[in-house]
C-alpha positions as CSV (number, residue, x, y, z in Angstrom):
1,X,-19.4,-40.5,30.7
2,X,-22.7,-38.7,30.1
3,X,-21.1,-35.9,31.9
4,X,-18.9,-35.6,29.6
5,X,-20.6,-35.8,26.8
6,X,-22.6,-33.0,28.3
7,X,-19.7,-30.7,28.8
8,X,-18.1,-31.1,24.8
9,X,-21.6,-31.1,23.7
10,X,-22.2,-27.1,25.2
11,X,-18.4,-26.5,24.7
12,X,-19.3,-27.1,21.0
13,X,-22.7,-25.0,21.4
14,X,-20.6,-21.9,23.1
15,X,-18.0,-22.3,20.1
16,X,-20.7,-22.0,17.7
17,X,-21.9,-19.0,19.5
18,X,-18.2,-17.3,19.2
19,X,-18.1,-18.1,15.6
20,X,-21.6,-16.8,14.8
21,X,-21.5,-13.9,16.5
22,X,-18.1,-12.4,17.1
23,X,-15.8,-13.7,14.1
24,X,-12.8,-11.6,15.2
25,X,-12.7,-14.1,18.7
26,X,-12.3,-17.3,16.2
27,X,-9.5,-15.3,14.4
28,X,-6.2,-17.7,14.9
29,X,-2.8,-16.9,13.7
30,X,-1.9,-18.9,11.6
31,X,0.6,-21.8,10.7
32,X,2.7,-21.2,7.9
33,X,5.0,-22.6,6.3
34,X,7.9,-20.2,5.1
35,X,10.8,-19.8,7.1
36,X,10.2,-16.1,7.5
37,X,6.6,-14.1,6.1
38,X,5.0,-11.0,7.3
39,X,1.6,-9.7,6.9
40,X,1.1,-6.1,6.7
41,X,-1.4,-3.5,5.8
42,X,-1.0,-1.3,3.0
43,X,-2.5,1.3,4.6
44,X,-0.6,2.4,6.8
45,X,2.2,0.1,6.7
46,X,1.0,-1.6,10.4
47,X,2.5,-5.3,11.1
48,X,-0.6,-7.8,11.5
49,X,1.6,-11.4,11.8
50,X,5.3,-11.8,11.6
51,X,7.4,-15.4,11.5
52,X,11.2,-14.4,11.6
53,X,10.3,-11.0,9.2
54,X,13.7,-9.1,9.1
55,X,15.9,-12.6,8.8
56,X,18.0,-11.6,5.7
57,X,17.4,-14.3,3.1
58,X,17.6,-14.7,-0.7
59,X,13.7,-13.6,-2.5
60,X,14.4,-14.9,-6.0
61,X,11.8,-13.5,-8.7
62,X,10.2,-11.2,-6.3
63,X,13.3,-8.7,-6.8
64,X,11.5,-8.2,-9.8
65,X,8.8,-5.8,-8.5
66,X,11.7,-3.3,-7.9
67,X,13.3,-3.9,-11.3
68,X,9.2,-3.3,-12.4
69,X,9.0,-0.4,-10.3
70,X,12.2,1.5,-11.6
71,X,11.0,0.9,-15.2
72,X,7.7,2.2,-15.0
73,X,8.8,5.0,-13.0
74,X,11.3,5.9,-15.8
75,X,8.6,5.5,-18.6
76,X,6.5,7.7,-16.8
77,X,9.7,10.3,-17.2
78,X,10.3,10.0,-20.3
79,X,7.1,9.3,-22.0
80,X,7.5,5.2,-22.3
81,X,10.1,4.5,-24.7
82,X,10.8,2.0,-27.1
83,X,13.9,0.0,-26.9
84,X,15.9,-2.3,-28.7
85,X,16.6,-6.0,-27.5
86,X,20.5,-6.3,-28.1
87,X,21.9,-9.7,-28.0
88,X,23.6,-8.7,-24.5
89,X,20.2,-8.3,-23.0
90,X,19.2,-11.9,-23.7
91,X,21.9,-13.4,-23.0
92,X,20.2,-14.5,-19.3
93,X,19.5,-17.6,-18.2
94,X,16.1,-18.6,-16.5
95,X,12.4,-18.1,-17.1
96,X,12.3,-15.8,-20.1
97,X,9.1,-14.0,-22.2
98,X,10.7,-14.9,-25.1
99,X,12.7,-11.6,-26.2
100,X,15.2,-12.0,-29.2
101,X,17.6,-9.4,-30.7
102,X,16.2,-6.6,-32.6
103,X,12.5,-7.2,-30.8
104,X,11.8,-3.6,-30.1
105,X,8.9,-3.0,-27.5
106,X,8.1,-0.1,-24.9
107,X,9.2,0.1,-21.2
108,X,5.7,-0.9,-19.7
109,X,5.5,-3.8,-22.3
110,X,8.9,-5.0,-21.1
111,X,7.6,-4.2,-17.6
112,X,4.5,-6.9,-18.2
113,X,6.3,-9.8,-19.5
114,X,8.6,-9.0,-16.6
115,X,5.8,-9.6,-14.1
116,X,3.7,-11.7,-15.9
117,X,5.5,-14.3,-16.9
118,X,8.6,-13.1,-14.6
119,X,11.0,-13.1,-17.6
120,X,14.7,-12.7,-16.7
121,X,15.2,-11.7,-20.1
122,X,13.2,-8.6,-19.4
123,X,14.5,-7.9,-16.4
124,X,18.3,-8.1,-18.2
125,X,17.5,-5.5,-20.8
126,X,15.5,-2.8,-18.7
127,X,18.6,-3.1,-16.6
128,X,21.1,-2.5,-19.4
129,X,19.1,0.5,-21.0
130,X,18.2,2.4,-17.9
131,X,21.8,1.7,-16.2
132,X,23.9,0.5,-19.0
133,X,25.2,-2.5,-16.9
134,X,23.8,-5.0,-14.1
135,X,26.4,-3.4,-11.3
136,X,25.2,-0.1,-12.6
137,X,21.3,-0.8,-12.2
138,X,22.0,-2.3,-8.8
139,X,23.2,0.6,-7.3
140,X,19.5,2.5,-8.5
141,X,17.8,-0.5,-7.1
142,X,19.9,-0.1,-3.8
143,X,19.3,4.2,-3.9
144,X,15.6,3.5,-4.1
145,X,15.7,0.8,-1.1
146,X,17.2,3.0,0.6
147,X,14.3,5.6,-0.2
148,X,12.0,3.2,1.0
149,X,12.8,1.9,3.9
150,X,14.6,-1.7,3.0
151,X,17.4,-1.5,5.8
152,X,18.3,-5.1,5.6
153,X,18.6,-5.3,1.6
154,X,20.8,-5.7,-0.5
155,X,20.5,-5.4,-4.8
156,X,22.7,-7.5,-7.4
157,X,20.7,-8.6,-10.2
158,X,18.1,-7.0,-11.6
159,X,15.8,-10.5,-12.2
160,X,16.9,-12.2,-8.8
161,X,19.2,-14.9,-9.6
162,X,21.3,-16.1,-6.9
163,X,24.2,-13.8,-6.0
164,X,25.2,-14.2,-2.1
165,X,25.4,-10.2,-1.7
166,X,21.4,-10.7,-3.2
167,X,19.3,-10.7,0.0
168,X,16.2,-9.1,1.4
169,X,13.9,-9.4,4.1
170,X,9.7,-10.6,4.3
171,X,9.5,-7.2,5.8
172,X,11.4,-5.3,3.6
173,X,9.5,-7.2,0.4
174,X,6.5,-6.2,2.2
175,X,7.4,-2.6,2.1
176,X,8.8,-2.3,-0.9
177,X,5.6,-3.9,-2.7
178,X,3.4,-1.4,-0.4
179,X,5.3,1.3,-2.4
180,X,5.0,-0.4,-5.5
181,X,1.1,-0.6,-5.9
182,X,1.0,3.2,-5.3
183,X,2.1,3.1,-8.7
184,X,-0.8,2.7,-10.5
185,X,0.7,1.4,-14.0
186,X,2.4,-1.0,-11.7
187,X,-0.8,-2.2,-9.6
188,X,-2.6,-2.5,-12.8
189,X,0.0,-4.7,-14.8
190,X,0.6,-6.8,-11.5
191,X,-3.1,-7.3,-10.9
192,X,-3.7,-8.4,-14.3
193,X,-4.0,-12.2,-14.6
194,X,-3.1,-12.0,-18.3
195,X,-2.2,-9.6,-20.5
196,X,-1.9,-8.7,-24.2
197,X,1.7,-7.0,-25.0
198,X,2.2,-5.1,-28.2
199,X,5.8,-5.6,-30.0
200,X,7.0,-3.2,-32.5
201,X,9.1,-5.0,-33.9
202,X,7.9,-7.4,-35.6
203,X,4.6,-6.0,-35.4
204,X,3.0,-8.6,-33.0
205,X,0.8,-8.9,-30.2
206,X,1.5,-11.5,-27.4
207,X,-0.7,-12.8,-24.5
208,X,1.2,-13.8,-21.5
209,X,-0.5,-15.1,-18.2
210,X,0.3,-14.0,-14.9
211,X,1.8,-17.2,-13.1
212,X,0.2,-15.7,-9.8
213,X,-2.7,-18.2,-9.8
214,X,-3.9,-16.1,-6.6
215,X,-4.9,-13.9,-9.1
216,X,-7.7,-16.4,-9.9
217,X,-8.3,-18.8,-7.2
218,X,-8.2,-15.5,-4.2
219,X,-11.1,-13.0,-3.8
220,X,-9.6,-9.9,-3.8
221,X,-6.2,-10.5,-5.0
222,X,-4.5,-7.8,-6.8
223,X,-1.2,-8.8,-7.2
224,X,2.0,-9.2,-6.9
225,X,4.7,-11.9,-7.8
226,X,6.0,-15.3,-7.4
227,X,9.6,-16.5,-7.4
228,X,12.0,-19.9,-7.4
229,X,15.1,-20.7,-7.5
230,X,16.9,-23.5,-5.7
231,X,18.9,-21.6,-2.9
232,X,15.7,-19.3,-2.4
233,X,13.3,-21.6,-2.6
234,X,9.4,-20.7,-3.2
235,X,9.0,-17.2,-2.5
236,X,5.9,-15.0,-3.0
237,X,4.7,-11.4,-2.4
238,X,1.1,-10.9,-2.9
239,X,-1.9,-8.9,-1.9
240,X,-5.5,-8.8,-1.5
241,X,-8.3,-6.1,-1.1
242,X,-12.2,-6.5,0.2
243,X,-14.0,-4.1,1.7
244,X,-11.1,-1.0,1.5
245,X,-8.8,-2.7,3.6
246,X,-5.7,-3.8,1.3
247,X,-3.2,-6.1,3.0
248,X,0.2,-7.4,1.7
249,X,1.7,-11.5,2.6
250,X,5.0,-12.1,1.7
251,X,7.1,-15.5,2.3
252,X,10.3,-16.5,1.4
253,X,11.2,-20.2,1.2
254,X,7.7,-21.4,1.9
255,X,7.3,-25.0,1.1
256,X,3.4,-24.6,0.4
257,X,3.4,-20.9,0.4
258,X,-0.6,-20.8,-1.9
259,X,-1.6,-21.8,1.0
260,X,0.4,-20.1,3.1
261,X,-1.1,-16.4,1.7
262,X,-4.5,-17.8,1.6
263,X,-4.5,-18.8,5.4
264,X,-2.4,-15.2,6.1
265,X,-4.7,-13.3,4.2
266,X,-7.5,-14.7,5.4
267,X,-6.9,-14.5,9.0
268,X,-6.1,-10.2,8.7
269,X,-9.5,-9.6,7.1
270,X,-10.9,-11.2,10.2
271,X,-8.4,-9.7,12.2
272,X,-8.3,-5.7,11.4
273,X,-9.7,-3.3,8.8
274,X,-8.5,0.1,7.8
275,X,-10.3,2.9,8.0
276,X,-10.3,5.7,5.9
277,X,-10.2,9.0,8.0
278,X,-10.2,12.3,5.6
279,X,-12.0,14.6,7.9
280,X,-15.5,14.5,5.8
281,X,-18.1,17.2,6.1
282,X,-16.9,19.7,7.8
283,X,-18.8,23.4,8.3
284,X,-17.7,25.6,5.2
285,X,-16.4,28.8,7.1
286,X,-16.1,30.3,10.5
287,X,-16.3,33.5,11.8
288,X,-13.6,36.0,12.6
289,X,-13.3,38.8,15.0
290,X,-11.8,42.1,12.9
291,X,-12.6,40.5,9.4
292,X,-14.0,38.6,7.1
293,X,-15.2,34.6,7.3
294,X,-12.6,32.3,6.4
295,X,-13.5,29.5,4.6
296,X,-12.4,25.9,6.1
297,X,-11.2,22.7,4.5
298,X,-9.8,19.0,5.9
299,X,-6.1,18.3,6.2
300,X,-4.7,15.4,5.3
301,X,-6.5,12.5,6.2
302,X,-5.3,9.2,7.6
303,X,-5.9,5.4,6.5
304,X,-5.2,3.5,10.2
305,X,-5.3,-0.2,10.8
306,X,-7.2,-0.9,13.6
307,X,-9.0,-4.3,15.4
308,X,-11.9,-5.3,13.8
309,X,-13.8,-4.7,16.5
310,X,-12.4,-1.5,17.2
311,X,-13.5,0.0,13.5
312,X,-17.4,-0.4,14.2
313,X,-17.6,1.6,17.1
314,X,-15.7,5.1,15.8
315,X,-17.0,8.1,16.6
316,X,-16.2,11.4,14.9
317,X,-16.7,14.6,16.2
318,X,-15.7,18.2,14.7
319,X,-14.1,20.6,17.2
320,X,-13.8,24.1,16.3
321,X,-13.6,27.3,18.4
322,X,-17.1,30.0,18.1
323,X,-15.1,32.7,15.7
324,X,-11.0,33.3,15.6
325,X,-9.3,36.5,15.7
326,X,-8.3,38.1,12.6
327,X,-5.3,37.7,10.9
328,X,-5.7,34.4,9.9
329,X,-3.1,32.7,7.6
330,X,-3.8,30.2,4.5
331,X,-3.0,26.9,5.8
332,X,-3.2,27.4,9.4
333,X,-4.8,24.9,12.0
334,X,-8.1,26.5,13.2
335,X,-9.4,22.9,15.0
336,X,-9.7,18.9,14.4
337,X,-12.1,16.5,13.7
338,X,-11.5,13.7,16.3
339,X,-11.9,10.2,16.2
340,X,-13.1,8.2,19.4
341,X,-13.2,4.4,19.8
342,X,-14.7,3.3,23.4
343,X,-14.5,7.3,24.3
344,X,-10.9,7.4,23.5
345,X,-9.4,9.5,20.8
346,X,-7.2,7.3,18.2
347,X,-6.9,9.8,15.4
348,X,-7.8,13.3,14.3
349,X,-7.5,15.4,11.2
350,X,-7.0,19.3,11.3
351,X,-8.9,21.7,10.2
352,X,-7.2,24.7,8.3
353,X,-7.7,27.9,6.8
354,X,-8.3,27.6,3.5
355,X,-7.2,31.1,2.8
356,X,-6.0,34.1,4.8
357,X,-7.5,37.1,6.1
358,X,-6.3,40.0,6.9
359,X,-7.3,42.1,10.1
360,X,-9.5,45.1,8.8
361,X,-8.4,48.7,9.9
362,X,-10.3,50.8,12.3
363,X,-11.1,53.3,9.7
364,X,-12.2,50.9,6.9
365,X,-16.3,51.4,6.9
366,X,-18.4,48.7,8.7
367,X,-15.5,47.3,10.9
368,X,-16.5,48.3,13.9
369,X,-20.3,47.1,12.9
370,X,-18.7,43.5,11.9
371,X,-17.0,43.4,14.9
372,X,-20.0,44.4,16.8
373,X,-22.1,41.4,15.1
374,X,-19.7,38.6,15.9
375,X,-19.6,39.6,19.4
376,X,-23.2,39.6,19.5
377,X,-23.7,36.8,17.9
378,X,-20.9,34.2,19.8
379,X,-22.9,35.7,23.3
380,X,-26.3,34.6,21.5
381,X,-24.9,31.3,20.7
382,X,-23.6,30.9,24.4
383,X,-26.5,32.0,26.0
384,X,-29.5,31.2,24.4
């Protein structure tokens, strides 16, 4: 017996060590209760857990964030327009924000009592006036799935009510809100847990509050959007940010899906981070044989997900030759800043030209004297 007690009692001590002092090894996935959910990073897109994630199942209100998405990007187009509610548009059944005919209000007003407080009605009339009819809008819902990425989705109605050719994917949800809050009128109305919406007509201003409570019970949440309805069940996109690393939890029919996301999100901050790889400093020019310096800039960067552990230990290093030979063409790769975790190279960024030069004749004065110097100066550099 006092064996035994010996052996839990430093099974308990080494446990405590583990959790004190390397947090990713205590780092469990987790239970959940969905019937299909996916964790992902928003990043770069990378899959950090995944229960059943490309079963094709119905995702209620959270068809909405397209609907949002397709709204916003057309006010951005056309400088946010007003429309007018027509009878037709409210004619919807469901959660509503309350529209009536002959409200008039802009496209990103409609677009927050869309996400807010998930109003079918909403979702009806931005339908009707960017499509003219449901079957209409569903094919641009379906165009800009297929832009995205969504292959096992399919769009009917614009606010989600059940249609059985209405179906979509955790994964696909998880992607499509990843595109979504690159849209920054979008992240900002989504993150919002209320928000103040100005009607024209009548002249009114209306408070609705964002029935994500992750908003307010979630550190870091900044979005995204809940749904319900009897064949779907619960559903719920959402996503969280700490420390730069933004991840995205979806689950359709999750019984207890609050704390479903908590104990998802939870358990891929302890899990991975993303890092944030734009090439930084970098020297601003480099010599070239037969002409002038060219001066140097970063290509595009890279925002991996990687193992906690992983990110504390990357080393960057810039590669770049002594001089180049002249021409040299804006936008060509001259070299690389690497990225090394445990002496292995994960990423690198190039290094380009950031304008061209051109080789200098033999008669223009002082080429053979430039040439002369960079020569003398790359055996200097080698030798001294």
């Amino acid at each position: 017996m006092k064996k035994s007690i010996r052996i839990a009692a430093w099974g308990a001590l080494a446990a405590w060590i583990l959790g004190a002092f390397c947090p990713g090894a205590q780092a469990q996935a987790p239970g959940v209760s969905a019937q299909s959910a996916v964790l992902i990073s928003a990043g770069d897109g990378a899959v950090v857990f995944e229960k059943n994630a490309h079963e094709q199942l119905a995702m209620a209100s959270t068809t909405k964030i397209m609907t949002a998405l397709l709204t916003l990007e057309e006010a951005a187009r056309s400088g946010d327009p007003a429309l007018e509610i027509t009878g037709e548009m409210v004619r919807v059944e469901g959660s509503s924000m309350g529209l009536q005919e002959g409200n008039r209000l802009t496209l990103s007003n409609l677009t927050a009592g869309m996400l807010l407080a998930s109003g079918n009605d909403a979702a009806n009339s931005a339908a009707l006036y960017l499509a003219g009819s449901q079957e209409a809008f569903g094919d641009m819902m379906n165009a800009r799935a297929g832009e995205i990425g969504m292959k096992d989705t399919h769009f009917v109605t614009p606010s989600g009510l059940d249609d059985e050719e209405h179906y979509s994917t955790a994964y696909d949800m998880a992607i499509l809100a990843r595109e979504a809050l690159e849209n920054p009128e979008f992240a900002r109305i989504a993150g919002s847990a209320s928000l103040q919406v100005e009607f024209l007509e009548p002249a009114q201003k209306v408070t609705y509050s964002n029935h994500n409570k992750l908003l307010r019970i979630y550190e870091g949440c900044v979005g995204v959007k809940t749904g319900f309805t009897k064949k779907a069940g619960r559903c719920l996109v959402s996503a969280a940010r700490r420390e730069g690393t933004t991840l995205i939890a979806v689950t359709l029919n999750a019984p207890d899906d609050w704390n479903d996301h908590m104990a998802l999100l939870d358990y891929g901050f302890q899990t991975v981070k993303t890092l944030s790889l734009d090439g930084g400093e970098i020297p601003g020019s480099l010599a070239v044989a037969g002409g002038e310096e060219v001066p140097l800039r970063a290509g595009e960067g890279v925002t991996p997900t990687v193992p906690v552990e992983e990110a504390e230990g990357v080393v960057r290093r810039v590669l770049l030759p002594k001089f180049l030979y002249a021409p040299v063409e804006k936008g060509e790769k001259v070299g690389r800043v690497q990225y090394l975790a445990g002496g292995q190279e994960i990423y690198s960024v190039p290094i380009l030209a950031a304008e061209g030069v051109e080789a200098l004749l033999p008669e223009e004065p002082g080429f053979w004297e430039g040439l002369w110097q960079t020569v003398r100066g790359w055996f200097g550099a080698q030798y001294s």
